[in-house]
Biotite code that builds the C-alpha atoms (Angstrom):
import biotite.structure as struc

atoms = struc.array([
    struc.Atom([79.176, 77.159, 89.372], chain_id="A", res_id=1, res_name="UNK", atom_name="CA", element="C"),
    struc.Atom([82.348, 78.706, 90.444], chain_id="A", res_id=2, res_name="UNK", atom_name="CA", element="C"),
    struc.Atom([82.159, 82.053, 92.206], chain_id="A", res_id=3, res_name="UNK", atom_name="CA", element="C"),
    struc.Atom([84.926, 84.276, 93.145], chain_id="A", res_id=4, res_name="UNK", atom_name="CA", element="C"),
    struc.Atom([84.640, 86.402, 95.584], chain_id="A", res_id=5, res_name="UNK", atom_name="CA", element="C"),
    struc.Atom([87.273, 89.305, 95.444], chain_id="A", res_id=6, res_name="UNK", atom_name="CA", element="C"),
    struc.Atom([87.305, 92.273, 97.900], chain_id="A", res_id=7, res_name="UNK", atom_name="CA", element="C"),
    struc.Atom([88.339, 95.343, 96.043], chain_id="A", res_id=8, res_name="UNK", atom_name="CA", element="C"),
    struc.Atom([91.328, 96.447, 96.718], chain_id="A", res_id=9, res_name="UNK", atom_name="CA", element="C"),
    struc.Atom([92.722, 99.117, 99.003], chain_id="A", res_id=10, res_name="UNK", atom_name="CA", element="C"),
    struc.Atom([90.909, 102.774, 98.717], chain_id="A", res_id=11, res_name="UNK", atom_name="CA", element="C"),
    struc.Atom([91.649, 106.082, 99.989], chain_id="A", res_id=12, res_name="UNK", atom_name="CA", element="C"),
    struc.Atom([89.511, 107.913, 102.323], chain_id="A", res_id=13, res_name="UNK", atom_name="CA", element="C"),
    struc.Atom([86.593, 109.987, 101.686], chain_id="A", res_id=14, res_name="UNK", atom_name="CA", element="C"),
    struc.Atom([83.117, 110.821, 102.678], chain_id="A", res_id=15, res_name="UNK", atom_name="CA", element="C"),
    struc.Atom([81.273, 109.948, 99.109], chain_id="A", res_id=16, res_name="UNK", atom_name="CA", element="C"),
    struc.Atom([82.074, 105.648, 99.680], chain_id="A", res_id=17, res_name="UNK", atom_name="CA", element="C"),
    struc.Atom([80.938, 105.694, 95.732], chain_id="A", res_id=18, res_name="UNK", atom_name="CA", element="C"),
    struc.Atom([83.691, 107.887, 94.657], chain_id="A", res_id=19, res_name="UNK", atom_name="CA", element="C"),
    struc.Atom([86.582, 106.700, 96.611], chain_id="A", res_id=20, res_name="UNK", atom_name="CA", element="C"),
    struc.Atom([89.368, 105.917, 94.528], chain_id="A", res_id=21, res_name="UNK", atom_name="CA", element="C"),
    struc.Atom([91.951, 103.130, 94.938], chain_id="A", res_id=22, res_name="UNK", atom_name="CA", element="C"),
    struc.Atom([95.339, 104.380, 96.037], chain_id="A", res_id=23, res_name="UNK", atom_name="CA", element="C"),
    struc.Atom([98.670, 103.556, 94.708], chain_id="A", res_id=24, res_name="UNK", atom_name="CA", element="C"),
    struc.Atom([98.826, 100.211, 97.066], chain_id="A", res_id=25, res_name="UNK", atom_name="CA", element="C"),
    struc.Atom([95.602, 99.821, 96.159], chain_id="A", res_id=26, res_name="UNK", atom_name="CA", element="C"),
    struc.Atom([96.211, 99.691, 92.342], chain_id="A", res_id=27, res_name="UNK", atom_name="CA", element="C"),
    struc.Atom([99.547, 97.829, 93.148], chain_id="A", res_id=28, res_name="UNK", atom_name="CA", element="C"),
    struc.Atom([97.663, 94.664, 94.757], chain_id="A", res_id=29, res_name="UNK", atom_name="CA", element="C"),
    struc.Atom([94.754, 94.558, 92.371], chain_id="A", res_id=30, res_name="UNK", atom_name="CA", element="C"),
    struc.Atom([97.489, 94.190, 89.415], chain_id="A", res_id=31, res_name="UNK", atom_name="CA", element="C"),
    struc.Atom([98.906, 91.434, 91.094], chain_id="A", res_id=32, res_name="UNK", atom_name="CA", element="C"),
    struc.Atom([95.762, 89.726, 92.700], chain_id="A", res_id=33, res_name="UNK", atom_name="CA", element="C"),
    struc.Atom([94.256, 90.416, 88.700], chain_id="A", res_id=34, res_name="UNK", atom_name="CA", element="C"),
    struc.Atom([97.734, 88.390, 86.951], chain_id="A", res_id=35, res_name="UNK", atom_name="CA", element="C"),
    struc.Atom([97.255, 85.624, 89.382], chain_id="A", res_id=36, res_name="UNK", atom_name="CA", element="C"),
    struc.Atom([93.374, 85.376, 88.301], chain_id="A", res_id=37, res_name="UNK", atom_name="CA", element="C"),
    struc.Atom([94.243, 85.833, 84.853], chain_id="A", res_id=38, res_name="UNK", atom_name="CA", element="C"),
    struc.Atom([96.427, 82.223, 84.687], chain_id="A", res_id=39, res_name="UNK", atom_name="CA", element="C"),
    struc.Atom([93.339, 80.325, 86.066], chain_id="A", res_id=40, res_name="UNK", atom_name="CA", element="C"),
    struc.Atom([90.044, 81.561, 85.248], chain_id="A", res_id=41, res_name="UNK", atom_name="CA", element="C"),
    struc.Atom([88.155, 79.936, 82.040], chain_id="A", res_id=42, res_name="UNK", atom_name="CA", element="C"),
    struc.Atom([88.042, 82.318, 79.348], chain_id="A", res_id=43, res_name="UNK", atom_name="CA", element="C"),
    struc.Atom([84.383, 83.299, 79.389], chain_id="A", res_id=44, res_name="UNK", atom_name="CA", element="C"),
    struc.Atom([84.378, 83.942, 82.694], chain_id="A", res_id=45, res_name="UNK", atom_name="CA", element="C"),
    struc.Atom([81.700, 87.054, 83.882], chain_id="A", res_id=46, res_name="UNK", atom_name="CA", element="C"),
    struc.Atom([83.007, 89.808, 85.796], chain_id="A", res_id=47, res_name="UNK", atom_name="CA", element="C"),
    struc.Atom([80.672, 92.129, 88.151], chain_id="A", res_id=48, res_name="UNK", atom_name="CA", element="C"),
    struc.Atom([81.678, 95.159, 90.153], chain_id="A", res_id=49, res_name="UNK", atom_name="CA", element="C"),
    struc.Atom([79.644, 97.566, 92.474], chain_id="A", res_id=50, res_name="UNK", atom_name="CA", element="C"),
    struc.Atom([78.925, 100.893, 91.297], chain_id="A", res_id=51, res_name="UNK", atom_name="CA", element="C"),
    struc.Atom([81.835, 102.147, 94.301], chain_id="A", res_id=52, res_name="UNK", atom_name="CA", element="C"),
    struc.Atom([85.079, 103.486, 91.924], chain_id="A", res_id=53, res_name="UNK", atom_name="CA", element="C"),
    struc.Atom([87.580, 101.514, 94.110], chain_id="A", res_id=54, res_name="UNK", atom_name="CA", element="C"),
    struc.Atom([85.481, 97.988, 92.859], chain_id="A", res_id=55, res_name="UNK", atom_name="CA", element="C"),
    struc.Atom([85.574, 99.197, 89.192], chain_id="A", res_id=56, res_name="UNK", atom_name="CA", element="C"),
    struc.Atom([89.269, 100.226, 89.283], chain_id="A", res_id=57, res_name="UNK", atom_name="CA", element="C"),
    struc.Atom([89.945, 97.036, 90.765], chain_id="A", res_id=58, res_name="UNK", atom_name="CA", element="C"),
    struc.Atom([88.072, 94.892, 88.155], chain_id="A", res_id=59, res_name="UNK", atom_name="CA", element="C"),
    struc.Atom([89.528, 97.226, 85.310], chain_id="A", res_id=60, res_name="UNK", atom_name="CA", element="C"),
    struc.Atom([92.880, 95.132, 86.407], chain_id="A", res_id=61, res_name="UNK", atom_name="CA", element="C"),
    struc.Atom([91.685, 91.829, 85.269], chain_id="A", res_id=62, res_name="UNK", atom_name="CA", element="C"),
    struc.Atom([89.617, 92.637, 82.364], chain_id="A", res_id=63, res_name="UNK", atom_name="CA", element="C"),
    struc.Atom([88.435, 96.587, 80.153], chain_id="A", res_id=64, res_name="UNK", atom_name="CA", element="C"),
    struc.Atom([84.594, 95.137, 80.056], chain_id="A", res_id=65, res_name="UNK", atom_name="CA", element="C"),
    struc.Atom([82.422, 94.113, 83.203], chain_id="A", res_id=66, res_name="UNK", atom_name="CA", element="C"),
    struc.Atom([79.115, 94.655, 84.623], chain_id="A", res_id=67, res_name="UNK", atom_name="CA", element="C"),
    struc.Atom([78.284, 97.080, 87.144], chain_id="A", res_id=68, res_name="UNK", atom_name="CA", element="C"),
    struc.Atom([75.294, 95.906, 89.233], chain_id="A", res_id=69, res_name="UNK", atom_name="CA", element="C"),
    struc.Atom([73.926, 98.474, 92.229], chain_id="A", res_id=70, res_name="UNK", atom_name="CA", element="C"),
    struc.Atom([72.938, 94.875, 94.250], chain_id="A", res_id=71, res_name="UNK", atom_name="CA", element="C"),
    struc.Atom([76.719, 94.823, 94.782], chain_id="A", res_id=72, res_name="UNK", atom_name="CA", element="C"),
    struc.Atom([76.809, 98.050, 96.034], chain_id="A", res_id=73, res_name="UNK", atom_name="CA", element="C"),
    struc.Atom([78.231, 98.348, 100.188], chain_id="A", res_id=74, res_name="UNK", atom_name="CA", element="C"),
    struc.Atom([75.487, 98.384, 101.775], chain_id="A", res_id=75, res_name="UNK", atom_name="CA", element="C"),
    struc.Atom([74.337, 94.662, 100.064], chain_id="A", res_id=76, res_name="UNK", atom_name="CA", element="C"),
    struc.Atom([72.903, 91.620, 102.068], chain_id="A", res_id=77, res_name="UNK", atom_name="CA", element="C"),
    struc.Atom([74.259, 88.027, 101.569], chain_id="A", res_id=78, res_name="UNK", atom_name="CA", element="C"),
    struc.Atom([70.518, 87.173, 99.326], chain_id="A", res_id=79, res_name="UNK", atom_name="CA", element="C"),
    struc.Atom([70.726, 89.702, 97.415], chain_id="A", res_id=80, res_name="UNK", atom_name="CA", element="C"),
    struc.Atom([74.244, 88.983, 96.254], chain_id="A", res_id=81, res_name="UNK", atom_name="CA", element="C"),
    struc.Atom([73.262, 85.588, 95.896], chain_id="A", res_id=82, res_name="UNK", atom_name="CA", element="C"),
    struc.Atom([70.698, 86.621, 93.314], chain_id="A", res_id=83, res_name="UNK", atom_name="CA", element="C"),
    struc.Atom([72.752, 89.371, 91.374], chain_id="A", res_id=84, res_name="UNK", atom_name="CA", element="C"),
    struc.Atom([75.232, 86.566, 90.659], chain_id="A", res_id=85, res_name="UNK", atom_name="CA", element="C"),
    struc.Atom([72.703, 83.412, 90.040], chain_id="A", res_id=86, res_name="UNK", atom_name="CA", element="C"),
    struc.Atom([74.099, 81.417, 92.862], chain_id="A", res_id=87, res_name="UNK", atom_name="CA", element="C"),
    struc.Atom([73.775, 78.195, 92.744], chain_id="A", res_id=88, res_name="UNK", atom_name="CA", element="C"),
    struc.Atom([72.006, 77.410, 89.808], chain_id="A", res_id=89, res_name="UNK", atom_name="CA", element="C"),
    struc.Atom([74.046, 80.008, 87.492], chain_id="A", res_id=90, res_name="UNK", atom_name="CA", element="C"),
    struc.Atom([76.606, 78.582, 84.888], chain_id="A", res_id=91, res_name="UNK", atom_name="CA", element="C"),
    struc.Atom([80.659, 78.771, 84.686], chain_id="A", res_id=92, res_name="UNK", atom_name="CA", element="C"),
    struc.Atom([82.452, 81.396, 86.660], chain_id="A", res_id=93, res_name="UNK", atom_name="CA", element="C"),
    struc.Atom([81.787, 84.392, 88.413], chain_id="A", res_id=94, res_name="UNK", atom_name="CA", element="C"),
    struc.Atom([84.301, 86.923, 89.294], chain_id="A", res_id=95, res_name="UNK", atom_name="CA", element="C"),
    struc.Atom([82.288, 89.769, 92.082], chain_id="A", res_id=96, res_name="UNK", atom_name="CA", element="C"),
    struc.Atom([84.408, 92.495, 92.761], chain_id="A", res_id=97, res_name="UNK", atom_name="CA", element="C"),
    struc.Atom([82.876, 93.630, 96.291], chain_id="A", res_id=98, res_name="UNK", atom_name="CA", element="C"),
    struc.Atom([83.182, 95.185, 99.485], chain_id="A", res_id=99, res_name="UNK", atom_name="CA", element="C"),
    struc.Atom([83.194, 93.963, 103.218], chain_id="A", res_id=100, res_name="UNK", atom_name="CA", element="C"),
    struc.Atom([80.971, 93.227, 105.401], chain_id="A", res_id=101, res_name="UNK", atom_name="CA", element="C"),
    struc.Atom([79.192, 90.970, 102.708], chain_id="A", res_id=102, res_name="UNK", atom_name="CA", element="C"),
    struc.Atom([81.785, 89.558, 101.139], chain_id="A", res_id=103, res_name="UNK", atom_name="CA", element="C"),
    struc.Atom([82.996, 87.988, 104.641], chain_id="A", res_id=104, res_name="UNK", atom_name="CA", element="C"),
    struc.Atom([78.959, 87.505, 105.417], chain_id="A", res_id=105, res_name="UNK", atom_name="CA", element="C"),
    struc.Atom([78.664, 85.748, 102.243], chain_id="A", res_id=106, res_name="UNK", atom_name="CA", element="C"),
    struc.Atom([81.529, 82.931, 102.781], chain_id="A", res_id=107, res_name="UNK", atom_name="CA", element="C"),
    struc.Atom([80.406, 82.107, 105.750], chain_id="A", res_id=108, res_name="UNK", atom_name="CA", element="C"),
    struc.Atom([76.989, 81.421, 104.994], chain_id="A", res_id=109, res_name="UNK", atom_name="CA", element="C"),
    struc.Atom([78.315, 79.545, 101.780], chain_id="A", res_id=110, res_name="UNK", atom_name="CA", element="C"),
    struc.Atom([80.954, 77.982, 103.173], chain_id="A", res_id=111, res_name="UNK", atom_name="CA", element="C"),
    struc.Atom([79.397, 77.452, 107.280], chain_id="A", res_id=112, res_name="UNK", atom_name="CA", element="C"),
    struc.Atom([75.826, 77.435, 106.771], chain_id="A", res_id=113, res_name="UNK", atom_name="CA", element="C"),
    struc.Atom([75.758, 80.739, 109.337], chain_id="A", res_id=114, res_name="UNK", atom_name="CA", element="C"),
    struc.Atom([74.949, 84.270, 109.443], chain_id="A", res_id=115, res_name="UNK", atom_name="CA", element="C"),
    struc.Atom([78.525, 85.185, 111.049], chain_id="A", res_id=116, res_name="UNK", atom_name="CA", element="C"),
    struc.Atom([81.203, 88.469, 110.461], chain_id="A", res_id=117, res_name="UNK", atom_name="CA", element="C"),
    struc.Atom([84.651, 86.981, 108.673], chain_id="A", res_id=118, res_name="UNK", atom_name="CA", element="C"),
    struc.Atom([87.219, 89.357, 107.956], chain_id="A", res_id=119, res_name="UNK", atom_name="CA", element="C"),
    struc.Atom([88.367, 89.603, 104.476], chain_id="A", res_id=120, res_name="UNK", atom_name="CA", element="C"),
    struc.Atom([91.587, 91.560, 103.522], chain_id="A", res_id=121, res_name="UNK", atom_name="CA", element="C"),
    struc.Atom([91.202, 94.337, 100.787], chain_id="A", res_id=122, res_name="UNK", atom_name="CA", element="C"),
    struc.Atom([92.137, 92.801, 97.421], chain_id="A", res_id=123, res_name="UNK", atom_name="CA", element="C"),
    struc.Atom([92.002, 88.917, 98.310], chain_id="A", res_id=124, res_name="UNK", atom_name="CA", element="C"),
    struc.Atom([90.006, 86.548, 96.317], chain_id="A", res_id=125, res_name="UNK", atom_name="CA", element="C"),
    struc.Atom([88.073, 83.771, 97.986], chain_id="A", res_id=126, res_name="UNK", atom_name="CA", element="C"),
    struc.Atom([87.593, 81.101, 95.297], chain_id="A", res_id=127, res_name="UNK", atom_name="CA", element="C"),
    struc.Atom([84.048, 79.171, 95.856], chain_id="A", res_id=128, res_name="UNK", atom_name="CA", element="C"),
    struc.Atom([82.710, 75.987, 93.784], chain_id="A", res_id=129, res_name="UNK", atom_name="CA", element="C"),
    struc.Atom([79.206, 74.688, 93.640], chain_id="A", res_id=130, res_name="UNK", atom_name="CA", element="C"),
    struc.Atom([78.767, 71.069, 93.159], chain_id="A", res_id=131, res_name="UNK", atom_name="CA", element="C"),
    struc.Atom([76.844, 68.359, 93.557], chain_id="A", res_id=132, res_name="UNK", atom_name="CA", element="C"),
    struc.Atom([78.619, 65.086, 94.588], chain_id="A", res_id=133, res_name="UNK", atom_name="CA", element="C"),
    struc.Atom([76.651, 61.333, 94.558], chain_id="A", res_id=134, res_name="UNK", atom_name="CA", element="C"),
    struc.Atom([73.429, 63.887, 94.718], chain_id="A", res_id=135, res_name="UNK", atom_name="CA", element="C"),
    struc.Atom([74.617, 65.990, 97.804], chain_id="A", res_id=136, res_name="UNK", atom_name="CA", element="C"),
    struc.Atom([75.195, 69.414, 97.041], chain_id="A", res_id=137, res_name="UNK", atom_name="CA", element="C"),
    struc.Atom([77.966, 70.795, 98.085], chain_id="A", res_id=138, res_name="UNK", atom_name="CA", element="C"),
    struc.Atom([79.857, 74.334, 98.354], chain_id="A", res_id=139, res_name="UNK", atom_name="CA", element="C"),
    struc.Atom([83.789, 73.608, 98.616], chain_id="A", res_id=140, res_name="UNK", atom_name="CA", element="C"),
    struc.Atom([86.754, 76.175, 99.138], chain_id="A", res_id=141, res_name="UNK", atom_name="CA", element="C"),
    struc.Atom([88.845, 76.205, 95.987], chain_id="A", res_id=142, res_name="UNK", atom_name="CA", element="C"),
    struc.Atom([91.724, 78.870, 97.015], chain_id="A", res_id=143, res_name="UNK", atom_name="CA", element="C"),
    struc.Atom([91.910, 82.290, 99.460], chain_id="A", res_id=144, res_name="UNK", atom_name="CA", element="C"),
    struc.Atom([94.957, 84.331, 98.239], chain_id="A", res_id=145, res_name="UNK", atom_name="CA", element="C"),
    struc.Atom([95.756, 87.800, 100.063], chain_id="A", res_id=146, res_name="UNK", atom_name="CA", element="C"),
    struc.Atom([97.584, 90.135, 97.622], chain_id="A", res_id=147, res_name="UNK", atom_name="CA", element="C"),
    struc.Atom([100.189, 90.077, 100.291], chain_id="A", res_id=148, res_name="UNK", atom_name="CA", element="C"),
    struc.Atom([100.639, 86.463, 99.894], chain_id="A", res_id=149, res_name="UNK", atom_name="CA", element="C"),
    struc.Atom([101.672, 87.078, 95.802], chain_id="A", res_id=150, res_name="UNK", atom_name="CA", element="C"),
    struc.Atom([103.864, 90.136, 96.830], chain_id="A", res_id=151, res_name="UNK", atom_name="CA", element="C"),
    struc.Atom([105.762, 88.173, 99.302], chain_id="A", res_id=152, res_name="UNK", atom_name="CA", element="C"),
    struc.Atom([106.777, 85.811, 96.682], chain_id="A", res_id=153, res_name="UNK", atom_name="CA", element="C"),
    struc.Atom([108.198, 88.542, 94.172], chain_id="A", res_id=154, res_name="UNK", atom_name="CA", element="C"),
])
């Protein structure tokens, strides 16, 4: 199982987190982060977002239909992300449009094997594969891309 982890991008400010809206930035770097997606994700790839605006909006950018799941929602734990999404035993690829602190929570317990706070930049993607290697399983990086990473090169 692949499972991509992509913060949504950036939002403006308000005191309703459900309904803030991505600003122009915001819409600017989930374009680009969603073009470099689209060249290398499988085609039937599933794509969930939180019920917050700013995740929709983001996963609008890579594809018009997705799944909105309330376990995604800010306030989510690392387990119950786990489960929304079927990790490990879940099939193919899974794009989660989310929001910190358990995105960062969740690839480092994936990734580290501990409970621990890693920063994730609004609208980067961290690209995580599920394996199982001479019967060891295994949880490998595939990529981390920043959206300032694919403007710099433009």
């Amino acid at each position: 199982m692949d499972l991509i982890l992509w913060r949504h991008a950036e939002a403006e400010e308000g005191s309703d987190d459900l309904a803030r809206a991505l600003t122009r930035r915001g819409q600017q770097q989930a374009s680009h982060m969603a073009a470099w997606l689209r060249l290398r994700l499988p085609r039937d790839y599933r794509l969930l977002a939180s019920e917050a605006i700013r995740s929709q909006q983001t996963a609008a950018f890579l594809a018009k239909s997705y799944e909105v799941l309330p376990a995604l929602n800010p306030d989510a734990d690392v387990d119950s992300v786990l489960a929304a999404v079927g990790w490990p035993e879940g099939e193919g690829t899974v794009v989660l449009v989310g929001h910190q602190p358990y995105i960062g929570r969740t690839a480092a317990h994936l990734l580290a094997g501990e409970p621990q706070l890693w920063s994730v930049k609004k609208g980067a993607v961290w690209w995580l594969q599920h394996r199982a290697r001479h019967g060891i399983e295994q949880v490998r990086l595939k990529v981390m891309m920043t959206p300032g990473v694919l403007t710099a090169n433009d």
